[in-house]
C-alpha positions in Angstrom: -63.0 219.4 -94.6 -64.1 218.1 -91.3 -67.2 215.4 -91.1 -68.9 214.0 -88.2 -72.0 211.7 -87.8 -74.4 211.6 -85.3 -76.6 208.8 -85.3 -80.0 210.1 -84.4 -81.7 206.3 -84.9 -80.1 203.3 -86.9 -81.9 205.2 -90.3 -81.5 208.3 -89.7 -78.3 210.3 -89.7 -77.3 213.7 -88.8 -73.7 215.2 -90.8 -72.3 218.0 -89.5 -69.4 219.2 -92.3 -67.4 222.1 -91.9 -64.8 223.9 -94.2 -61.9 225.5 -92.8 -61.4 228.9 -93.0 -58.7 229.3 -95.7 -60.7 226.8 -97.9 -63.4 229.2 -97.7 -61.1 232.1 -98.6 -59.7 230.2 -101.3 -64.0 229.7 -102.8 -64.9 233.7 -102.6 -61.0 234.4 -103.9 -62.3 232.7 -106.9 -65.9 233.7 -107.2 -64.3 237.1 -107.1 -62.3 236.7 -109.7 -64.8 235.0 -112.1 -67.3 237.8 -111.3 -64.4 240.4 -111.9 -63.6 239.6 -115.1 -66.8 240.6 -116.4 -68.4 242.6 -114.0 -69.8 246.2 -115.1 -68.8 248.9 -112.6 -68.9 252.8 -113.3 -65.7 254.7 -114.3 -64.0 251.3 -115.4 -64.1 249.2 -118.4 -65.8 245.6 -117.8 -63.3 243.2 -116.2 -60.8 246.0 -115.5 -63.0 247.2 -111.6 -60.7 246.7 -108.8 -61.3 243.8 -106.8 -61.9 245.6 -103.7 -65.0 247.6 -105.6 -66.3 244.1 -107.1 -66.7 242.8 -103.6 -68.8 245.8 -102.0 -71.1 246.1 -105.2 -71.5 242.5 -105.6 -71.2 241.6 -102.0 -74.7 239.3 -102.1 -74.1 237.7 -105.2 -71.0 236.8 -104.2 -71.7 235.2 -101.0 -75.0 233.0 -102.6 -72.0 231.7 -105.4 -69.4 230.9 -102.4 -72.7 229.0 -100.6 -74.4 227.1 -103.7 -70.1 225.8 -104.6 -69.5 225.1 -100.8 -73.2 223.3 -100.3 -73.3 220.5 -102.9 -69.4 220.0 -102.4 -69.4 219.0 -98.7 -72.5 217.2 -98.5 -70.9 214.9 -101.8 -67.8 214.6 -100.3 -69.2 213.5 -97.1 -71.4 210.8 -98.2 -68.3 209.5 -100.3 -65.9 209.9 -97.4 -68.8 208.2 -94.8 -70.0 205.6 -97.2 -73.3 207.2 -97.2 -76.6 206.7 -99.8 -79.5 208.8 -98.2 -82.9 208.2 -99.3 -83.9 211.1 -97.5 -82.8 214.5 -96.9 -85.2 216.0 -94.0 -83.1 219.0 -92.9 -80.7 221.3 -93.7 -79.1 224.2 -91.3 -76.3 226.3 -91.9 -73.6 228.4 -90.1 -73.2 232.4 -91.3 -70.8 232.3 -94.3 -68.2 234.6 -93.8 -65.5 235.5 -95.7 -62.0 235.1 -93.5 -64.2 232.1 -91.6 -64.4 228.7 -91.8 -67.8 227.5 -92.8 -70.1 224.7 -91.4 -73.7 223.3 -92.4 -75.8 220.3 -90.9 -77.7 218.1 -92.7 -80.6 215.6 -91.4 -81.3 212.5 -93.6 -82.5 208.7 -93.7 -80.1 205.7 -95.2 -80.9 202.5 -95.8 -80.8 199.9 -92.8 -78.2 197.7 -92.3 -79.7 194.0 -91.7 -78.7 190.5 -92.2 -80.8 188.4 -95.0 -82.7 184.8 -93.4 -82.1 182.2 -95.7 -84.7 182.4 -98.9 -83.7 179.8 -101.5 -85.7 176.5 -100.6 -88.1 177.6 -98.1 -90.7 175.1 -97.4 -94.6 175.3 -98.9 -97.0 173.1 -98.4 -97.5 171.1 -102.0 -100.7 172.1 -103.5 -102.3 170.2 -106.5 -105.0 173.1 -108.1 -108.1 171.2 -109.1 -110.7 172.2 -111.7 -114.1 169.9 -110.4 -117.1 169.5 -112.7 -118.9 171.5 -110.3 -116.1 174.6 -110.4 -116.9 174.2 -114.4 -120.5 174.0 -114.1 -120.8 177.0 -111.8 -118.7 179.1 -115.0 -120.7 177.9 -117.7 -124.1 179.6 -115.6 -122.3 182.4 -114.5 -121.4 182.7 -118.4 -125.2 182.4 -119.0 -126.6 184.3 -116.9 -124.1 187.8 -117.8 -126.6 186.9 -121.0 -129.5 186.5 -119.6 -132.5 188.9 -119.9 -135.3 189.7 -118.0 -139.1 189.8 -119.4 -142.5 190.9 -118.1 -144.2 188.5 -116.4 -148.1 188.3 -114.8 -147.6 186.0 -111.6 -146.2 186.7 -107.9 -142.7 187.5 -107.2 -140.1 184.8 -107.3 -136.1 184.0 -106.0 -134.1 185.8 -108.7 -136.9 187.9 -110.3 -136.5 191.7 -111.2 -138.9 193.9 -109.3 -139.5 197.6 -110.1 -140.6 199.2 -106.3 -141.6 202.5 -104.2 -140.5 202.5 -101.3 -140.1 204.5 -98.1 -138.9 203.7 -95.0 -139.2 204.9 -91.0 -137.0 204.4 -88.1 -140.1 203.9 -85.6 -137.7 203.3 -82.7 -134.8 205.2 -83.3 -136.7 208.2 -85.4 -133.1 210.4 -84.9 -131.7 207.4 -87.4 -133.9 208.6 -90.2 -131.3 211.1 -91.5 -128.5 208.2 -91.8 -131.1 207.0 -94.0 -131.4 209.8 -95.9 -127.3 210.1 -96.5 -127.3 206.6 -97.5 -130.1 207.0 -100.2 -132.2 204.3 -98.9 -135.0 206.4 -97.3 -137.3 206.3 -100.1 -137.5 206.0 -103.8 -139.8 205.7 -106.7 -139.4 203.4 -110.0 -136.6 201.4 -108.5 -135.5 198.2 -109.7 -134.4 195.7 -107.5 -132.9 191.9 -107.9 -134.6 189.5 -105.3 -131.9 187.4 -104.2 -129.7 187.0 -100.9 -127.7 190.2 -102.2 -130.4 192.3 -102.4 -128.9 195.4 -100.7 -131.8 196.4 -98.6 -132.3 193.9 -95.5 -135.6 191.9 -95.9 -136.6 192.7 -99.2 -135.8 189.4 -100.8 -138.2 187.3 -98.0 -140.8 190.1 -97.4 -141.7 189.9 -101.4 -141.6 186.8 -102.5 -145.2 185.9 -103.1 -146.7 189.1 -103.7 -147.8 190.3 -107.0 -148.0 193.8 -109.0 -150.4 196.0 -107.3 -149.7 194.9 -103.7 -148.3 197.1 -100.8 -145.7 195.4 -98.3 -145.1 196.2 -95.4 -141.0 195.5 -94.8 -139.4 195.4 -91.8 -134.9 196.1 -92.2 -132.5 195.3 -89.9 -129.2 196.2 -90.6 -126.4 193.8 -90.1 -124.0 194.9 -87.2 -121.5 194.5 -89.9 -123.2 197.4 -92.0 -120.8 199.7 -94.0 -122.3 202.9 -92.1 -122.0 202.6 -88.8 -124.8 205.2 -88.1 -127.0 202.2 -89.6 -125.5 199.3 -87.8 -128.5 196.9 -86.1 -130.9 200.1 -87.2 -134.6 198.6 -87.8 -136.0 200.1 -90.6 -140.2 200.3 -91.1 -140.4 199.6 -95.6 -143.7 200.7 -97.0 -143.0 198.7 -100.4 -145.5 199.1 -103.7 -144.9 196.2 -106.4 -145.3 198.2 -109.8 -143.4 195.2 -112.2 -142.3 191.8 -111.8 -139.6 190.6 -115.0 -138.5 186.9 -114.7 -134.6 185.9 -115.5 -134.8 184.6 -119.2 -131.1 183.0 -119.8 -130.2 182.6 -123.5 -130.4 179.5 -125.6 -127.2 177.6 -126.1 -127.5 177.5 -130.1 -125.2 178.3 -132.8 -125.7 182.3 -132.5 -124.9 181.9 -129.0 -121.7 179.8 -129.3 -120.7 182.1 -132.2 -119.9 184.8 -130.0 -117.7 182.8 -128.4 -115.5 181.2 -131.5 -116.9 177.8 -130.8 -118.8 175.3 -132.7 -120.3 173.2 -130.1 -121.2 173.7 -126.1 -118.4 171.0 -125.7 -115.4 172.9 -127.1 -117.1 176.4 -125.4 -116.7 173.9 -121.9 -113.3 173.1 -122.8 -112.1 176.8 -123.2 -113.2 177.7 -119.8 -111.5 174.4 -118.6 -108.4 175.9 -120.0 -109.5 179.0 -118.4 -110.2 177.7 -114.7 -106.8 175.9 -115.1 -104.3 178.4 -116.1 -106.4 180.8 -113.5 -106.1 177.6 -110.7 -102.2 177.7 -111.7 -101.6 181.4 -110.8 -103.5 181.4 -107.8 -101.4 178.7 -106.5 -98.6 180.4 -108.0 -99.6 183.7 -105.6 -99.9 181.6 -103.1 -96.4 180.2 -102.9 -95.3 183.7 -103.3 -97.0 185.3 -100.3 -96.1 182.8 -97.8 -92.5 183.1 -99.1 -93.0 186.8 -98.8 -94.5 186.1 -95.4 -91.6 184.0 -94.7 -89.0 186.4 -94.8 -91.2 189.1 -93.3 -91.3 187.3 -90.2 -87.7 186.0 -90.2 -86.1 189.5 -91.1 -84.8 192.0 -88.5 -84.9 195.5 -89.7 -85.2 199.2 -89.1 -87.1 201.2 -91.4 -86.3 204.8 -93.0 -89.2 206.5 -91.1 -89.9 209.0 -94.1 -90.3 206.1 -96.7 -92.6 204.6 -93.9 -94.6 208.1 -93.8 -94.3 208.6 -97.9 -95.5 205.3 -98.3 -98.4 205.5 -95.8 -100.0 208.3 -97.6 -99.7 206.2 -100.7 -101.5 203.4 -98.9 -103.7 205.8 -97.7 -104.8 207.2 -101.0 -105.6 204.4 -102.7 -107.4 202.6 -100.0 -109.8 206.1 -100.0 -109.5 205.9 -104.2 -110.9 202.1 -104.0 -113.7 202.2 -101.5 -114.8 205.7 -103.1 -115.0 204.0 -106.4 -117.2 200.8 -104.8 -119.6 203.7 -103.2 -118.5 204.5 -99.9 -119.8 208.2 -98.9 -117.2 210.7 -97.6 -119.2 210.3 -94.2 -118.1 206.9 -93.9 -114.8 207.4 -94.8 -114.9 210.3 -92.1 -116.0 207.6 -89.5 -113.0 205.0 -90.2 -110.5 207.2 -90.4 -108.9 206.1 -87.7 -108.7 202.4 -88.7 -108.1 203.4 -92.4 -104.8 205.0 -91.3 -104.5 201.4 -88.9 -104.5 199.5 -91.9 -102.5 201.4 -94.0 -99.4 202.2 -91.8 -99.0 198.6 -91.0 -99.2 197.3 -95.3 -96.6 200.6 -95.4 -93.9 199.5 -93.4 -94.8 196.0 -94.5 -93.9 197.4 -98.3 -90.8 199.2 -97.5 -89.9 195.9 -95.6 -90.5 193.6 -98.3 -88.7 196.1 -100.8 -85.4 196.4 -99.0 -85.3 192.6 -98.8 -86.1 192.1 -102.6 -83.8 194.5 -103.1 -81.4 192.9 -101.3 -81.9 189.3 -102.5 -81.5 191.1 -105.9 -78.4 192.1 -105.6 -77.2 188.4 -103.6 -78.5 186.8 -106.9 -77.2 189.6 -109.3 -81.0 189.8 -111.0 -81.2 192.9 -113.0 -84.0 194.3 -115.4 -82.3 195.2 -118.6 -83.7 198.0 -120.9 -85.9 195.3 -123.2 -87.5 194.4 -120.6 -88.1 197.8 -118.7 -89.3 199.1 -122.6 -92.1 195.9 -122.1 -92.9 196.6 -119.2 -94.1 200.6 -120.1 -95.6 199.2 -122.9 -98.1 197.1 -120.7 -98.5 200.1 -118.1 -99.9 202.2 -121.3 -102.2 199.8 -122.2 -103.7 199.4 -118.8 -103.7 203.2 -118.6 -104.7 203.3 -122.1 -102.2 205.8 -123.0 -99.7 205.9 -126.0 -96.2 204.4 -124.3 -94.3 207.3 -125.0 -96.9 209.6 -123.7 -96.2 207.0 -120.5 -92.6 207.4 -120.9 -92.4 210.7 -120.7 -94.0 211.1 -118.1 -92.5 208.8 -116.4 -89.1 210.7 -116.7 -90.2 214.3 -116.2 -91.3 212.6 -112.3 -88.0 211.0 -112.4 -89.9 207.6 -111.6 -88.2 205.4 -114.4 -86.1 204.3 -112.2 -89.1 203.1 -109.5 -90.6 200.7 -112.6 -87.5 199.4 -113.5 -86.9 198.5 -109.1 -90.7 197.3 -109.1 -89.9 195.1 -112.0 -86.7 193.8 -110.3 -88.4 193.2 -107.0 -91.2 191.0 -109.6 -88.3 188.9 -110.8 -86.6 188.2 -107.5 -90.6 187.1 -106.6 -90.7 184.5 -109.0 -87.4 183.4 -108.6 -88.0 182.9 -105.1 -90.7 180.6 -106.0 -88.6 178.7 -108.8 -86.7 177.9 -105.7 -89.1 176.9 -103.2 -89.1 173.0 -101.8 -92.4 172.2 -102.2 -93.2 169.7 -99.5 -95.8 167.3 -99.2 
C-alpha cells in the first residue's frame, strides 16, 4: 500500500492511499470465497455454486464487501504509517474498484497543529489582597432587605423607589415612521402597568417626569432613547408619554426581629452580618482566584503561535453562536434585534471560538507536559454535579452522555479545569 500527503494548510491534510492491484485481487478472492460457501444459487446445493456463477449473481455485493474491507484498512494503516490523529474527516473520494486493478481513495481531514509551548509555570500577576469594607458589607445586608421588602398603598405624591401602577401611551411626534419600533418593543402603550421609580426604570424619563405627582394626575413624558438602546430602530428616538397615575405603593423593608433572622439560622443581626462576611470573603477569594487565571490564560494566548483546525474553529463558532442567541433570547431580546446584530454576533463569536480551540490545545498540551489526568472518581463527580445543575438523575446524564459519545469531552473539560488551577498554584505573584 502506497501513501502520500499533501499538505493543503499546516491543519489540514490530504492522503491519497492506493492498493496495488494483486492486493485487491487477493480482497474479492476472499470475499468470493466467504460468500461462496454459503451462497444460494439454483441447480446447486448452498456452498457447492461454482465460483465463476457466485461472482455474476453476487457481483454488487461483492464489490461493496471488497470496498467497506479496503476503506477502513488503508485509511488506519495510513494514519499509523504517517503518524496521523485527525480531528476531522471533511472528504472522501474514491477511484472505480475493479477487480484485476489496483485500487486508490483520497481522503481530506484536519490534525492537530504542531506548536511550541511559552513557558507557563511562574508567570507573573500582579499581587492582589481581596478586601471586604464595611461599606461592601453594608450594601449586602440592604440588598438582603430589600429582596424582603414589600410595598403598601400609600395617599401622597410619588417618590424615588416607589411602585407606581400607570397607562400610558406614547407618540413619535418627529419621527411618526418610529412609532411601529415602538410597537415591536412593547412600549407603545399599556394599561394597569406597574413600574419601579428608580434610575433603572426601563422607559427613559419616567423616574424624573413623576416624581411629585399624585394618583389621579396625567403626565405628560417626554423619552429619549439612549444611543446605546438595545433596538437600534429606537436609538436617540424621542418619544411623546401620555402617563395616568392610577396607584402609588411605598417600599416597606422588613423588620430585623427574631422571625426575620430565623429564616436565616441566626440568632442575632450580628452573627446574620458575620455569615455574609464569610460570604463576601470566600466570594472576594474566587474572584481573585479567576482573576489570576484569566490573565495566565491571557498570558499564554498572547505568547502562543499556532494554527488552528479550521472545522473545530467553524464547529465551535456555531456553538458560540447558539448560546450567545440562547442568552440574550432568555434576557428578552426580540428575534428583530437579533436580526439586526447579526453581523457583529457572528464578530464576537468567531473570535471567543478560535480563542477556545486555542486555549484547549494549550491546556491540553500543558496536560500532558505535567502528566495531569482526570481519573474515573473524579469524572463520576463531576456528572454528578452536571445532573444536579441540569436537574436530572446522573445516570439519566450518563447515558446520555455516552450514546453522543461526549464522555470523553467532560472528562478533557475537566482536565483542561485542573491544568487551570494548577497553573495558578504556580503563578509568582508579584507585588
Amino acid at each position: 500500500m502506497q501513501v502520500q500527503v499533501e499538505e493543503i494548510s499546516p491543519c489540514r491534510k490530504k492522503l491519497h492511499i492506493e492498493f496495488p492491484a494483486d492486493f485487491v485481487a487477493q480482497e474479492f478472492g476472499a470475499v468470493v470465497k466467504q460468500i461462496a460457501a454459503h451462497a444460494r444459487v439454483q441447480g446447486f446445493r448452498p456452498g457447492k455454486a461454482p465460483p465463476r456463477l457466485v461472482r455474476t449473481k453476487f457481483a454488487r455485493q461483492i464489490q461493496e464487501e471488497v470496498r467497506d474491507r479496503l476503506l477502513p484498512q488503508g485509511y488506519r494503516n495510513a494514519l499509523e504509517q504517517e503518524g496521523l490523529r485527525p480531528v476531522a474527516i471533511l472528504d472522501l473520494k474514491e477511484d472505480p474498484l475493479k477487480e484485476g486493478e489496483g485500487f486508490a481513495f483520497h481522503v481530506m481531514c484536519d490534525v492537530p497543529p504542531v506548536f511550541e509551548l511559552p513557558t507557563y509555570k511562574g508567570v507573573k500577576v500582579k499581587k492582589e489582597t481581596p478586601e471586604v469594607t464595611e461599606e461592601n458589607l453594608d450594601a449586602v445586608f440592604n440588598q438582603l432587605l430589600d429582596a424582603e421588602a414589600t410595598y403598601e398603598d400609600v395617599e401622597r405624591p410619588v417618590q424615588d423607589q416607589d411602585m407606581v401602577e400607570v397607562n400610558y401611551s406614547g407618540r413619535c411626534e418627529k419621527e411618526p415612521d418610529k412609532e411601529q419600533a415602538l410597537a415591536d418593543v412593547g412600549v407603545d402603550k399599556a394599561e394597569g402597568a406597574w413600574l419601579l421609580v428608580d434610575a433603572n426604570t426601563y422607559l427613559p424619563g419616567f423616574r424624573d417626569a413623576l416624581v411629585g405627582h399624585s394618583v389621579g394626575e396625567k403626565v405628560q413624558v417626554v423619552s429619549l432613547y439612549p444611543e446605546d438602546f438595545a433596538r437600534e430602530s429606537l436609538r436617540g428616538v424621542e418619544v411623546v408619554y401620555e402617563v395616568e397615575i392610577l396607584a402609588v405603593r411605598e417600599k416597606k423593608l422588613p423588620e430585623v426581629n427574631e422571625a426575620f433572622l430565623q429564616r436565616f439560622r441566626v440568632e442575632s443581626e450580628e452573627e446574620l452580618r458575620l455569615l455574609l462576611r464569610e460570604d463576601l470573603e470566600r466570594r472576594a477569594a474566587d474572584q481573585d482566584r479567576r482573576r489570576i487565571e484569566q490573565e495566565i490564560l491571557g498570558h499564554l494566548l498572547n505568547q502562543t503561535e499556532l494554527d488552528l483546525p479550521e472545522s473545530e474553529v467553524q464547529d465551535e463558532t456555531r456553538e458560540t453562536i447558539y448560546r450567545m442567541v440562547r442568552d440574550v433570547t432568555k434576557r428578552g431580546v426580540s428575534e428583530e434585534v437579533l436580526k439586526e446584530q447579526k453581523e457583529k454576533l457572528f464578530e464576537s463569536a468567531s473570535r471567543t471560538a478560535a480563542d477556545q480551540v486555542k486555549l484547549r490545545y494549550i491546556l491540553s498540551r500543558i496536560a500532558d507536559e505535567e502528566k495531569i489526568e482526570v481519573d474515573d472518581t473524579e469524572l463520576n463527580q463531576e456528572i454528578r454535579v452536571m445532573a444536579m445543575r441540569q436537574q436530572v438523575q446522573p445516570e439519566q446524564l450518563r447515558g446520555y452522555l455516552k450514546e453522543k459519545n461526549l464522555m470523553e469531552n467532560v472528562r478533557q473539560d475537566l482536565r483542561n479545569r485542573k491544568t487551570a488551577v494548577f497553573l495558578v498554584e504556580q503563578a509568582d505573584l508579584v507585588e
